[in-house]
C-alpha positions as CSV (number, residue, x, y, z in Angstrom):
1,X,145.6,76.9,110.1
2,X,145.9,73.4,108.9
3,X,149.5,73.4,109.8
4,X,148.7,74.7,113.2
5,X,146.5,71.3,114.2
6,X,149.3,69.2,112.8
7,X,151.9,70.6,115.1
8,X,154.0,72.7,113.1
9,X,153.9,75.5,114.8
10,X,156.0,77.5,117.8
11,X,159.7,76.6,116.1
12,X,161.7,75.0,118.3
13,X,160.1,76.6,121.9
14,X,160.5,73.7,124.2
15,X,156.7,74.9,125.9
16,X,155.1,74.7,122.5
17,X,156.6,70.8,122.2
18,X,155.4,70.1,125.3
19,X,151.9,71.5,125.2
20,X,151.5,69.9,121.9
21,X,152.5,66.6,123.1
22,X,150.2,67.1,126.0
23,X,147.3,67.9,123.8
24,X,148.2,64.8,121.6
25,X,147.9,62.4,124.6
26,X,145.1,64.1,125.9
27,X,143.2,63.1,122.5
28,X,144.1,59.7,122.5
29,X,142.9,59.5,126.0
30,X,139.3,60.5,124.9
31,X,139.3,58.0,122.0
32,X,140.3,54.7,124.1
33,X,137.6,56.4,126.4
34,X,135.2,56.5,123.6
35,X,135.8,53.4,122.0
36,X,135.3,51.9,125.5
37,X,132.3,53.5,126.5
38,X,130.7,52.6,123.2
39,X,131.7,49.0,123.7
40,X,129.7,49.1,126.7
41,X,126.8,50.8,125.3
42,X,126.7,48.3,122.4
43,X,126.6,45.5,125.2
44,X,124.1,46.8,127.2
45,X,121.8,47.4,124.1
46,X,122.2,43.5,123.2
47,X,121.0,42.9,126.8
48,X,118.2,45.5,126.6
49,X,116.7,43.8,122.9
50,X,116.6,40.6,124.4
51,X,114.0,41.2,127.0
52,X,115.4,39.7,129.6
53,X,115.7,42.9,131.3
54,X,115.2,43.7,134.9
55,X,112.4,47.0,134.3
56,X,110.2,44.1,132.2
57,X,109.5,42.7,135.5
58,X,108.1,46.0,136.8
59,X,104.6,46.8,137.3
60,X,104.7,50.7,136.4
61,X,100.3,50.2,136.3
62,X,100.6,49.9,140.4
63,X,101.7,53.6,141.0
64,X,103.9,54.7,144.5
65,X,104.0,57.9,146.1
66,X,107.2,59.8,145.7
67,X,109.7,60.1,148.5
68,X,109.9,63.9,149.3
């Protein structure tokens, strides 16, 4: 199984290659994407402990009807 995730599997099928290729650029896709969207999450959590955020200035005591 272990060998299977590594790539060493199919022999020499040119499909298998390919697909495993694929699959390999497909994964580091999603980790720049993640490291990315965690970089954004970290820097909207700096803004969000400072206080200086926009929903501070909200007065959630006044209540509004709902749009329906």
């Amino acid at each position: 199984m272990a060998k299977a995730l590594l790539g060493y599997v199919g022999g020499s099928d040119p499909r298998v290659h390919s697909e495993m290729r694929r699959l390999q650029q497909r994964v580091q896709d999603l980790e720049s994407e993640l490291i990315r969207m965690q970089a954004e999450n970290d820097a909207l959590s700096a803004v969000a402990r400072h206080g200086d955020s926009l929903l501070d200035s909200i007065d959630v005591s006044q209540g509004e009807p709902a749009l329906t």
